[in-house]
C-alpha positions as CSV (number, residue, x, y, z in Angstrom):
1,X,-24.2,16.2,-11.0
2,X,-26.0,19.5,-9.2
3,X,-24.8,20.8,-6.2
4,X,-27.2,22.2,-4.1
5,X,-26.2,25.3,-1.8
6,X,-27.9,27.5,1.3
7,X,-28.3,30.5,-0.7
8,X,-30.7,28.5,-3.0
9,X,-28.4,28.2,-5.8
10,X,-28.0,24.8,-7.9
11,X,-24.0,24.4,-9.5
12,X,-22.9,21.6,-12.3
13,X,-20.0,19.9,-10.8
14,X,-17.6,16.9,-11.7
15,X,-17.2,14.3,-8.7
16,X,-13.4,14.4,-9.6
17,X,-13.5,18.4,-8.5
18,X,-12.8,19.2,-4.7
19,X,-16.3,20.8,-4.1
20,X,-17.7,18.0,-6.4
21,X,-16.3,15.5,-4.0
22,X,-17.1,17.2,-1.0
23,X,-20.9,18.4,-1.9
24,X,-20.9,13.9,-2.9
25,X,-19.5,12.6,0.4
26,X,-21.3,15.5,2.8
27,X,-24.9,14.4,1.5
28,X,-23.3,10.8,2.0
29,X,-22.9,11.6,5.5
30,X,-26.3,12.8,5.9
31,X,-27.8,9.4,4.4
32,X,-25.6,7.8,6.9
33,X,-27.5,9.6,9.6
34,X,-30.7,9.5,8.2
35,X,-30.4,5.3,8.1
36,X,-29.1,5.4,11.9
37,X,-32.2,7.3,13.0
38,X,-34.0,5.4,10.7
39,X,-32.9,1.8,12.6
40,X,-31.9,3.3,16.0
41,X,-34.7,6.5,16.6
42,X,-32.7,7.0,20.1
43,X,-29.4,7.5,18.9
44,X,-27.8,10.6,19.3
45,X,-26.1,12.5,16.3
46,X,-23.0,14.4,16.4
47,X,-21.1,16.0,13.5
48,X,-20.7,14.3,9.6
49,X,-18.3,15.9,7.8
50,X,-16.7,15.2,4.7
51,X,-13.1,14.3,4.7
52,X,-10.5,13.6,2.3
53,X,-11.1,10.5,1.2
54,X,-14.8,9.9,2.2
55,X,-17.0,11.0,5.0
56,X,-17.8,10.0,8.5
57,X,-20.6,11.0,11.5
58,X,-20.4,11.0,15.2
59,X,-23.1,8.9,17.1
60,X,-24.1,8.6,21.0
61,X,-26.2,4.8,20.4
62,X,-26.6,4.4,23.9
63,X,-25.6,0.6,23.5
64,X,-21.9,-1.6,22.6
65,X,-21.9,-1.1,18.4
66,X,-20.8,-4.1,16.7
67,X,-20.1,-5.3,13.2
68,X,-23.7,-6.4,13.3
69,X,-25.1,-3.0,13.8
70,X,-22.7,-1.7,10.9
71,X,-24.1,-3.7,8.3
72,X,-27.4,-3.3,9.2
73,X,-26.7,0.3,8.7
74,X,-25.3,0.0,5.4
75,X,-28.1,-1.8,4.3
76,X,-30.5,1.1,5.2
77,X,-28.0,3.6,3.2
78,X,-28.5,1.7,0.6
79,X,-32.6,1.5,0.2
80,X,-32.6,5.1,1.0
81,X,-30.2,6.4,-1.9
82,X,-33.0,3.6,-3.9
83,X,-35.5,6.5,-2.6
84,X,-34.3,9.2,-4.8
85,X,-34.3,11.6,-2.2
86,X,-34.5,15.5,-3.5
87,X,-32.9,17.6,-1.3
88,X,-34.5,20.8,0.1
89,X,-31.9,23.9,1.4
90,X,-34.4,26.6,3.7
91,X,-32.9,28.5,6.7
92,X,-34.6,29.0,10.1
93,X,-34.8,31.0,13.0
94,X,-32.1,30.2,15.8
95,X,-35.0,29.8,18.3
96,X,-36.8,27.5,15.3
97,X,-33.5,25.6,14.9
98,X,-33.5,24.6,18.8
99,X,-36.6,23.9,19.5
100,X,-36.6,21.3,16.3
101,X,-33.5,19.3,18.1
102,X,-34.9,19.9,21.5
103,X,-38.0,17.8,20.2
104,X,-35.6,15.2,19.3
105,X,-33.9,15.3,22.2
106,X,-30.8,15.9,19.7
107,X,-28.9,17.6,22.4
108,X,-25.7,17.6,21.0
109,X,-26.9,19.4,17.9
110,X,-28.6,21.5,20.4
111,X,-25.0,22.7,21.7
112,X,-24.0,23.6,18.7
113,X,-27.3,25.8,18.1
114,X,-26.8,27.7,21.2
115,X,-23.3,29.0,20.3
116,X,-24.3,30.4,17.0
117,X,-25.5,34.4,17.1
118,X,-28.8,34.9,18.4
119,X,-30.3,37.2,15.0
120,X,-28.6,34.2,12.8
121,X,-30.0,32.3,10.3
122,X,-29.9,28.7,10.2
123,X,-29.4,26.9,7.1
124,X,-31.2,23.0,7.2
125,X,-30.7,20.3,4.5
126,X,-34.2,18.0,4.0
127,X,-34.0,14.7,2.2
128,X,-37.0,12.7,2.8
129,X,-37.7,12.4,6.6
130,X,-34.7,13.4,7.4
131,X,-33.6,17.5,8.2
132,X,-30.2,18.6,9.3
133,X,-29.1,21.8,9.6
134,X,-25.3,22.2,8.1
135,X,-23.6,24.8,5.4
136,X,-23.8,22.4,2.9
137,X,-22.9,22.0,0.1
138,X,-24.9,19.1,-1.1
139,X,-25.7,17.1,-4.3
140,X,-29.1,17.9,-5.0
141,X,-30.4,13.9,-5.1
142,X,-29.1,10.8,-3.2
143,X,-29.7,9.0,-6.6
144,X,-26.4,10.2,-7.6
145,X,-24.7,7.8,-5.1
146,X,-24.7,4.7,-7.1
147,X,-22.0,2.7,-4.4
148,X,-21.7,3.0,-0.6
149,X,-19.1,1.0,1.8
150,X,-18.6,1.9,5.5
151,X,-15.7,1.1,6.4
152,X,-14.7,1.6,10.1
153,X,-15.5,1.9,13.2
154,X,-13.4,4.5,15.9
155,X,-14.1,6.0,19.2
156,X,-14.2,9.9,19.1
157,X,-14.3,12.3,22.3
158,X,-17.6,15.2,21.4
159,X,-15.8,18.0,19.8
160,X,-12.2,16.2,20.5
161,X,-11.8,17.0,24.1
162,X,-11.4,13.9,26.6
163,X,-13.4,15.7,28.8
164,X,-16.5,15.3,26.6
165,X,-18.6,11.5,26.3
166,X,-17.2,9.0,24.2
167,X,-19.3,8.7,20.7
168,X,-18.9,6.0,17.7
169,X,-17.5,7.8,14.9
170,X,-18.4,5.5,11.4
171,X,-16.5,6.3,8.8
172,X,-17.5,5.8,5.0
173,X,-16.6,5.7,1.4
174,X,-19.2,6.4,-1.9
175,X,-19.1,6.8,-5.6
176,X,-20.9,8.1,-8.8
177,X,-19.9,4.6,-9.9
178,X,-19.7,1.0,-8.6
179,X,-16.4,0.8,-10.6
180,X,-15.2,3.5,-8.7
181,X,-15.6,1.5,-5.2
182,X,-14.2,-1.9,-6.6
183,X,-10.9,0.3,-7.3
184,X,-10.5,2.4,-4.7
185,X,-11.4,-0.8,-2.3
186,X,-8.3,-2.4,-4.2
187,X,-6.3,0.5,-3.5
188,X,-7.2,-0.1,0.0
189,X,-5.8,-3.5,0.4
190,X,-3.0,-2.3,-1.3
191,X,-2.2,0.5,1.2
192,X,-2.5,-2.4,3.6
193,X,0.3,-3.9,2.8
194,X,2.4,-1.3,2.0
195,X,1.7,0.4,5.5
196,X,4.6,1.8,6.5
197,X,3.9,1.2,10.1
198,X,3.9,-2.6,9.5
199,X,6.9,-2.3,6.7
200,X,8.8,0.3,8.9
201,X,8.7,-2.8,11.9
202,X,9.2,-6.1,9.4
203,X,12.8,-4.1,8.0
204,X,14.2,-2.6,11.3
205,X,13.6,0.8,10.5
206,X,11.9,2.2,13.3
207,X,9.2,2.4,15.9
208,X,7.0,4.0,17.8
209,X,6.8,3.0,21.7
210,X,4.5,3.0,24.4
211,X,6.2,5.3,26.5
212,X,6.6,8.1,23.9
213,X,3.2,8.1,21.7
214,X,4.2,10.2,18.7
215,X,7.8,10.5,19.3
216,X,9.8,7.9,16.8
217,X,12.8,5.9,17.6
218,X,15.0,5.3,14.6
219,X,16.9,2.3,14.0
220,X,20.3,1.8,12.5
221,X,18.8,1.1,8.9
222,X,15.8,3.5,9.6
223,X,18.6,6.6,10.4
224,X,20.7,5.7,7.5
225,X,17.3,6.2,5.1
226,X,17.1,9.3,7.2
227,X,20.7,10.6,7.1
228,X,21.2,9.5,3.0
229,X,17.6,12.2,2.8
230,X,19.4,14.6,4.6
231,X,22.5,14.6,3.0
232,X,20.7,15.0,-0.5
233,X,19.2,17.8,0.6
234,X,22.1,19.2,2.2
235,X,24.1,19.0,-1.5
236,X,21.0,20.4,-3.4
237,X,21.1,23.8,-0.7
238,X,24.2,23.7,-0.9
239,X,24.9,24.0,-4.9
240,X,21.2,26.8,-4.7
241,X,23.0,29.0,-1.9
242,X,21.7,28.4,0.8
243,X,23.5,28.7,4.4
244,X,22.7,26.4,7.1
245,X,21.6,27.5,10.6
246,X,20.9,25.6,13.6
247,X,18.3,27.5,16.4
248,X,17.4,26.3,20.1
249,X,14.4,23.6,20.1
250,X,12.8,25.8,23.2
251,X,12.5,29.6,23.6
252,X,10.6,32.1,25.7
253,X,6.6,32.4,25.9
254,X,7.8,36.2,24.7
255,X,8.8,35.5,21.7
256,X,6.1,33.4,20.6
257,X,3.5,36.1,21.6
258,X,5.2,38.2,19.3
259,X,5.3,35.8,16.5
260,X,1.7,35.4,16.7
261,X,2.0,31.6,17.5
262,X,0.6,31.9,21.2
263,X,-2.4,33.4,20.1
264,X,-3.1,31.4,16.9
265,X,-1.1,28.1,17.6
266,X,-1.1,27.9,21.3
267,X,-3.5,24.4,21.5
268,X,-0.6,22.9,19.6
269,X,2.3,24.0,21.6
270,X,4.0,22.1,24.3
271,X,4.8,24.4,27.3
272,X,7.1,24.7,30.3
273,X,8.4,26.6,32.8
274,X,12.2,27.6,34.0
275,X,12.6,30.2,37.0
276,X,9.2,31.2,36.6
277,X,9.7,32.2,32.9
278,X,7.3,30.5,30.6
279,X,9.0,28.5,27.7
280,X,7.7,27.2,24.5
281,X,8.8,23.9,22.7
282,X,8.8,25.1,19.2
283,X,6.8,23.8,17.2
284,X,7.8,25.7,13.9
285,X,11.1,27.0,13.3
286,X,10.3,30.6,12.0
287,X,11.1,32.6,15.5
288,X,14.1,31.2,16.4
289,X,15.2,32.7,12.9
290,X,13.6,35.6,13.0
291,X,16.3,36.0,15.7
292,X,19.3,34.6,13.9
293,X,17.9,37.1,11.0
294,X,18.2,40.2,13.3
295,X,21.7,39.3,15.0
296,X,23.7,41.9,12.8
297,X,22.3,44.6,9.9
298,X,22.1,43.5,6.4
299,X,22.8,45.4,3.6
300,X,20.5,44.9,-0.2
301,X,23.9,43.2,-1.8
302,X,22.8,40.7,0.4
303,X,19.6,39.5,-0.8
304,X,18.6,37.2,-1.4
305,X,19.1,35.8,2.0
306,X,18.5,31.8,2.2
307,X,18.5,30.7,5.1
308,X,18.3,26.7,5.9
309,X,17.6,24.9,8.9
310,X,17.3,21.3,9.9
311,X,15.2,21.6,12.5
312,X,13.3,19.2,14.9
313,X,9.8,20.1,16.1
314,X,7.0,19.4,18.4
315,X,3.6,19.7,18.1
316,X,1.4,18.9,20.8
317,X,-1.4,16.5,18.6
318,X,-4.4,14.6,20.2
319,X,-3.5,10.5,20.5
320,X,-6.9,10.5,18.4
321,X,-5.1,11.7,15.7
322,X,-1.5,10.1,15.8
323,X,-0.7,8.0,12.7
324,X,2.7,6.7,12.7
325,X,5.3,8.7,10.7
326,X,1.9,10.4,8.9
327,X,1.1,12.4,12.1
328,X,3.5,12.7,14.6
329,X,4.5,14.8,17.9
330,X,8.3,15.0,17.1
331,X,9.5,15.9,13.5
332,X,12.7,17.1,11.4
333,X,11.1,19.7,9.2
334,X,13.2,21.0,6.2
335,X,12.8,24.9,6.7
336,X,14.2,27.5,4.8
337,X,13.9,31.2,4.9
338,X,14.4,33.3,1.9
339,X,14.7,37.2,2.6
340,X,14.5,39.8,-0.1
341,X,13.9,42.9,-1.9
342,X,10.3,43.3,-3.4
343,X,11.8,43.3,-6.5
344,X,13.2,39.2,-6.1
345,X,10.1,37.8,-5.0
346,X,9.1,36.2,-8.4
347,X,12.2,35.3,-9.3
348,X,12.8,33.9,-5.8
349,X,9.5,32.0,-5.4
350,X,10.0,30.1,-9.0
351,X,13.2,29.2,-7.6
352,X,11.7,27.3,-4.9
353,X,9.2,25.8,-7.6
354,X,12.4,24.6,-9.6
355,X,14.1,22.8,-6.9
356,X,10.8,21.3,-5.7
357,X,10.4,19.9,-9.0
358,X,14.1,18.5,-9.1
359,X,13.7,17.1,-5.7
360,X,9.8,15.2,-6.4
361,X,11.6,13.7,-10.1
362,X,14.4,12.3,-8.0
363,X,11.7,9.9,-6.1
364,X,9.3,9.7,-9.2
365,X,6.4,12.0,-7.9
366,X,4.1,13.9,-10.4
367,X,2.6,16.4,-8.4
368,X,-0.4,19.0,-8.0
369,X,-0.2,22.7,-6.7
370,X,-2.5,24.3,-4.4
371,X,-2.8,28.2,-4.0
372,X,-4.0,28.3,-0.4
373,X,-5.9,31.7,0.3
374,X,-6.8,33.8,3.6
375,X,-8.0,31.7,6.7
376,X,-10.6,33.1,9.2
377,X,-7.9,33.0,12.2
378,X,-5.6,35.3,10.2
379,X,-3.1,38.8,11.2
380,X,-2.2,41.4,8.5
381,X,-4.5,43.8,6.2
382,X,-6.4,43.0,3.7
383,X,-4.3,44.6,1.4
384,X,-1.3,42.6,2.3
385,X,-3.0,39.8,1.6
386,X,-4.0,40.5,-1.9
387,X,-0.6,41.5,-2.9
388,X,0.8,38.1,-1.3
389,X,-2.2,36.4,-2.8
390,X,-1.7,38.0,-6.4
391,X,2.4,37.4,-6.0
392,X,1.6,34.0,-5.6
393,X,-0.9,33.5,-8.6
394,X,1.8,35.5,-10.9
395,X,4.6,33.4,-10.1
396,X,2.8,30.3,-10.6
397,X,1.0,31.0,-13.6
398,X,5.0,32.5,-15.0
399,X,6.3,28.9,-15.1
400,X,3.3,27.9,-16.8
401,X,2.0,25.2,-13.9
402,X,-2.0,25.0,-13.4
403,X,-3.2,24.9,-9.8
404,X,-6.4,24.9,-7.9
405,X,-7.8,27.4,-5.3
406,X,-7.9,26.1,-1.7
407,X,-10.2,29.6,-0.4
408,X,-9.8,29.9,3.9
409,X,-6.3,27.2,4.3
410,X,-3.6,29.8,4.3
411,X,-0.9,30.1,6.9
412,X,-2.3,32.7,9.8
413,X,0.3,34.9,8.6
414,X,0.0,34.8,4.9
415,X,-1.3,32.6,1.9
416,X,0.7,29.7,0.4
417,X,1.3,27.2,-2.7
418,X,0.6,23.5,-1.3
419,X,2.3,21.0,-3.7
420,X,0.4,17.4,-3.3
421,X,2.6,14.8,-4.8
422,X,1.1,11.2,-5.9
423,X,2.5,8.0,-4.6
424,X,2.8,4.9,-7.3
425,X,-1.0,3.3,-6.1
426,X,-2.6,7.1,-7.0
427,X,-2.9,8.7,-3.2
428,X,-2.2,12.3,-3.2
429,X,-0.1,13.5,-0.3
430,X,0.7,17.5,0.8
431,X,4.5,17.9,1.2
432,X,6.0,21.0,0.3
433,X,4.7,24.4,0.6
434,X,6.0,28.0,-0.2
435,X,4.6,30.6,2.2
436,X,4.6,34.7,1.3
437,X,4.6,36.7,4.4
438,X,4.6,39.7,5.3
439,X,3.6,39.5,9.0
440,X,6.9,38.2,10.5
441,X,9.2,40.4,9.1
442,X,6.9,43.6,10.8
443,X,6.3,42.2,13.8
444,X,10.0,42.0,14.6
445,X,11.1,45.0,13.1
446,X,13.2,43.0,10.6
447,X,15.4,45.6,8.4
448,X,18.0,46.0,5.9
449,X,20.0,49.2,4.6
450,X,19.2,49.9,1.3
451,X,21.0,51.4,-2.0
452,X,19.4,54.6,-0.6
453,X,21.1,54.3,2.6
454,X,18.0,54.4,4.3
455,X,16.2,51.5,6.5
456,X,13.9,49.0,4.5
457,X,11.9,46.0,5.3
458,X,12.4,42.6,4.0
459,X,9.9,40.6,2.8
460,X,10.3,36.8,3.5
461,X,9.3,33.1,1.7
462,X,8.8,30.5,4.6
463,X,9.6,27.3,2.3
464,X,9.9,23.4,2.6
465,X,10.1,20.5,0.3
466,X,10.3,17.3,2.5
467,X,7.8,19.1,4.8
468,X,8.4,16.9,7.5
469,X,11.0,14.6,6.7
470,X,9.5,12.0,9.0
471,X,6.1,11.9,7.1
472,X,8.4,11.6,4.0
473,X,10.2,8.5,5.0
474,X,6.9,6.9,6.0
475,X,5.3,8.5,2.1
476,X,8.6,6.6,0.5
477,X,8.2,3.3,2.5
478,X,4.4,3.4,0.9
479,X,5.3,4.8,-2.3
480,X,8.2,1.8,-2.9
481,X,6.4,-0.9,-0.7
482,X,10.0,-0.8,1.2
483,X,11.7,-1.5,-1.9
484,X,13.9,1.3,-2.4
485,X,15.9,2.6,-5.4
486,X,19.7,1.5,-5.3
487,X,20.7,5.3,-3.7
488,X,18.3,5.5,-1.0
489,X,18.4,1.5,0.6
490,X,19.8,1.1,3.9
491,X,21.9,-2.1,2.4
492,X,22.7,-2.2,-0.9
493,X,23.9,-5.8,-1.0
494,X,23.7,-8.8,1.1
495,X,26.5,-11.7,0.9
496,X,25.1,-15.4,1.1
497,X,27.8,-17.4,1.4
498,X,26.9,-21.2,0.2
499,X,28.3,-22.6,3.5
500,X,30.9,-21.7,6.4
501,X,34.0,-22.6,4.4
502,X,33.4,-19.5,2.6
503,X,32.5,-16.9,5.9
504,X,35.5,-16.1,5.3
505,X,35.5,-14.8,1.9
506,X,32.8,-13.3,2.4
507,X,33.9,-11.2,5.3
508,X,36.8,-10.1,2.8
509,X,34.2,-9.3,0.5
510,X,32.2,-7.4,3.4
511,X,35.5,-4.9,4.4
512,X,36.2,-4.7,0.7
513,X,32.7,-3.3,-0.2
514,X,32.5,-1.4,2.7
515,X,35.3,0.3,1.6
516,X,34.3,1.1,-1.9
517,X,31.3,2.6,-0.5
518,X,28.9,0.1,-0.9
519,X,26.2,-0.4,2.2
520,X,26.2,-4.3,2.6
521,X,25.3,-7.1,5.2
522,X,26.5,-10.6,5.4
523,X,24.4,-13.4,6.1
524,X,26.3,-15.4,8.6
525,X,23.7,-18.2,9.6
526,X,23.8,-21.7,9.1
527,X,20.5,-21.5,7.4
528,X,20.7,-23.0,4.0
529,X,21.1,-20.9,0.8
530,X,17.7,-21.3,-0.4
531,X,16.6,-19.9,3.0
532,X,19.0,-17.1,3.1
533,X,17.6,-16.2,-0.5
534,X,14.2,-16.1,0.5
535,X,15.3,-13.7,3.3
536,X,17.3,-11.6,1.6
537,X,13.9,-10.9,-0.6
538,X,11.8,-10.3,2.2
539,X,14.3,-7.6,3.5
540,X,13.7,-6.1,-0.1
541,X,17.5,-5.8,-0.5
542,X,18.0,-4.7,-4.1
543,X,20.8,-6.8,-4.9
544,X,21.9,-10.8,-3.6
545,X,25.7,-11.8,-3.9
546,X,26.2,-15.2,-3.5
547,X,29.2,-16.4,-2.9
548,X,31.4,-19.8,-2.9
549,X,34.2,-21.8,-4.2
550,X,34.2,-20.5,-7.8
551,X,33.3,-16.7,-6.6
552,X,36.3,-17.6,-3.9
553,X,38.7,-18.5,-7.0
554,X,37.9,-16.0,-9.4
555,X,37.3,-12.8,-6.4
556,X,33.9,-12.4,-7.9
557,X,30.1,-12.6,-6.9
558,X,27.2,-14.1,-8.4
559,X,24.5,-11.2,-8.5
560,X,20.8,-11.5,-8.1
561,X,18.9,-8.0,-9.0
562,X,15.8,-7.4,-7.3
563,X,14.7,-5.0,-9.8
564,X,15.0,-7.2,-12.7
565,X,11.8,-9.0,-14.4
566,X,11.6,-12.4,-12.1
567,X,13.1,-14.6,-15.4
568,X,16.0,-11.9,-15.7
569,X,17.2,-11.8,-11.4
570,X,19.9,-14.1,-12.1
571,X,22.1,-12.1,-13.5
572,X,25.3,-14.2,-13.1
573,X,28.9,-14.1,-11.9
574,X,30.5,-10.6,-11.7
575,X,33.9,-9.2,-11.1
576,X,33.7,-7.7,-7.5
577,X,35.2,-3.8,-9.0
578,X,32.9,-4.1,-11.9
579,X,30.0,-4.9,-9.1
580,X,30.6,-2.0,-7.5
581,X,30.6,0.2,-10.7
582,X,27.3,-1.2,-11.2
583,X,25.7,0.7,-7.9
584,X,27.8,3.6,-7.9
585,X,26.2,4.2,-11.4
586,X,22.9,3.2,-10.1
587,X,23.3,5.6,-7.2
588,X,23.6,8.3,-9.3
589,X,20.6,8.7,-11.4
């Protein structure tokens, strides 16, 4: 497959490469717009990019869209790609550029012309009667795009500001291959059911209400998930040396203009004021210990530093954007700051890669490292960046793990390894990173005495490997369907006694459980057995213990195993000590 770009050069790429992908789906989004002008001449078009799984463009129709006008456009996409469109790349003129939308009364693409510098030249993409002027990268013929789907349908405020019109944002899937689109269509429905929005409500887990969009409330079983998360992380920091802080959730407007955040991260701060002082919410815990950090001098026998905090966060996101525990506005991040001589950073940094990789086995995730580079909106020198840039390459490449370049999606402050772990139906998600900066510690004057005696500056790893640990519960929910292993399940066991004369056994058996550790219900309804069976399953509870007059006699259970092949549950009657050996063991892999 050739990707065509706006300096006139033609690349060989593979669709299952990043810029293979994206050159695929961007073009995709252009046949998209080609087939709405094609059936609707006065629509308006807005932006098309390509996203990460798919495409989608912005439209101004002028009328109600329905599922009508949707397939109709489909349809068109499809005779076009039949076209065998070449794609032409030439650049214009700014002047050239407007008065080409002007005639097409494309004003919103004429907004976008005016802001661009006035000597500028304008790249356009032509594929048949059809000319859009973009960056690219494309694919150099729509024949490539052997299977198309579009797939929804969303409102989307021009350039995401509710001030702007409202525009009908279509959003798309296409392929090399028609193969390709029957899976990843069965890995939709899949997703579907395993949404953790739907499977976070159905087992009591948590939710999110009306009168705090973004915000979560956790449930009794959702916070023991949460808490049985934290406390393995706490034990794994623990045993690597780490010391646990705890820093204020709102600070001054001062410190965050001298961490850079009000000036690069402002638009996704939440603000306030006390006595006429300007607060912050933070959104990120690095200030706060920055502070903590600078509280007493350090000496070189203390490094490395790592520092830990639990810390909850707020990030002030459009509604547009919210997505359950995916994208919230309130989240417990799992920071950590590691301060250090020059000489630790590689040994510190595959460190970090070490216990990421413990921590992403314990769940089942294989994983795939990013090395994200310099971004536009960015502080430090250029030569601070290559050294954290090259730091970062070395210590990677030491362990002997491949990774991919992500060129521009670097921290502000410096660049960073992204580690995207994939769930058990193949969808790749970014959790933890490990950020190399050298920005922080200068712009607060961090410093530590050195075997010289003399004043030195740390340099500093921003780390996580939860990320949020919000999003992860929601990526576990998805990844297990709600079945969780043994360790991680909010109830371990659920007692169905056969009938009331044996409540009170089970209550026994309840305290007795309880006791040994073992997170249980017990069914106390006067539904039938069967019924309490089949309920039991739907809660995904990984073991059933039924219980009546011979389990009564003999101080036993009968044990069901959810995990077990569906001719293999039954696994029989159990002593109740040698039950609970059986989960304590469990709990431990």
């Amino acid at each position: 497959m050739k990707i065509l770009l706006n300096d006139q050069q033609v690349h060989e790429a593979d669709f299952e490469s990043k810029e293979g992908k994206k050159a695929f789906w961007h073009t995709s989004a252009h046949v998209l717009a080609q087939a709405v002008k094609r059936l609707y001449p006065e629509a308006k078009c807005g932006i098309g990019p390509a996203i990460e799984n798919g495409f989608y463009y912005d439209f101004d129709f002028g009328f109600q869209f329905s599922d009508e006008h949707l397939s109709a456009i489909e349809e068109k996409m499809k005779e076009i790609v039949k076209e065998s469109l070449i794609l032409q790349v030439y650049d214009v003129s700014k002047s050239e550029a407007y008065a080409y939308m002007k005639e097409r009364n494309e004003s919103y693409k004429m907004e976008l012309i005016s802001e661009i510098p006035d000597d500028e030249r304008i790249s356009f993409y032509k594929q048949g009667d059809y000319a859009e002027f973009c960056a690219g990268p494309h694919i150099s013929n729509v024949s490539f795009i052997k299977a198309i789907k579009l797939l929804s349908v969303a409102g989307a405020y021009w350039r995401g500001s509710e001030k702007n019109p409202m525009l009908t944002r279509i959003y798309g899937i296409s392929f090399p291959k028609a193969s390709m689109l029957e899976e990843y269509l069965k890995q939709l429905e899949e997703a579907k059911a395993r949404d953790h929005r739907k499977l976070g409500k159905e087992l009591e887990l948590f939710a999110l209400m009306e009168e705090g969009p973004g915000l979560p409330f956790y449930f009794p079983k959702g916070l023991i998930l949460k808490n049985n998360l934290i406390d393995y992380w706490r034990k794994i920091h623990s045993r690597e040396g780490y010391e646990e802080i705890s820093t204020p959730i709102m600070l001054m407007r001062t410190l965050w203009e001298k961490s850079g955040h009000w000036d690069h991260y402002r638009e996704n701060m939440f603000t306030t004021s006390v006595d006429d002082t300007d607060y912050a919410i933070k959104p990120m815990n690095c200030p706060g210990g920055m502070l903590v950090y600078k509280s007493k001098q350090h000496s070189y026998k203390e490094f490395p530093m790592r520092v830990a905090e639990l810390g909850i966060v707020h990030r002030a996101e459009k509604s547009g954007t919210l997505h359950g525990l995916m994208r919230a506005r309130s989240f417990l991040q799992d920071d950590a700051h590691i301060f250090m001589r020059e000489d630790q950073v590689m040994s510190e940094i595959q460190g970090v890669m070490r216990l990421i990789d413990e921590f992403y086995d314990r769940f089942g995730f294989k994983y795939e490292i990013e090395l994200s580079t310099r971004p536009e909106n960015s502080i430090g020198s250029d030569e601070e960046w290559d050294l954290a840039i090259a730091s970062l390459k070395a210590a990677v490449e030491g362990v002997g793990k491949p990774y991919a370049i992500n060129e521009g999606d670097g921290a502000f402050y410096g660049p960073k390894l992204d580690f995207h772990i994939r769930d058990s139906i193949g969808r790749m998600w970014q959790c933890g990173t490990i950020q190399l900066d050298f920005q922080l510690p200068q712009r607060f004057e961090l410093e530590y005495i050195g075997e010289d005696g003399e004043k030195h500056r740390p340099i500093m790893l921003h780390r996580v490997v939860f990320g949020s640990i919000d999003r992860f519960i929601g990526i576990l929910i998805e990844h297990y369907a709600g079945k969780f292993p043994v360790w991680l399940s909010p109830v371990q066991a659920k007692i169905l006694p056969v009938s009331d004369k044996y409540l009170e056994y089970g209550e026994s058996l309840a305290s007795e459980l309880r006791e040994a550790g073992i997170r249980v219900e017990l069914d106390k309804s006067d539904e039938k057995l069967g019924y309490k069976i089949r309920a039991a399953k739907m809660d995904r509870v990984p073991y059933i213990l039924v219980v009546g007059e011979k389990e009564m006699a003999n101080h036993s259970v009968s044990v069901r195993s959810r995990d077990l092949e569906p001719d293999k549950q039954e696994i029989g009657e159990m002593a109740v000590m040698k039950f609970v050996e059986r989960v304590r063991e469990e709990s431990v892999k």
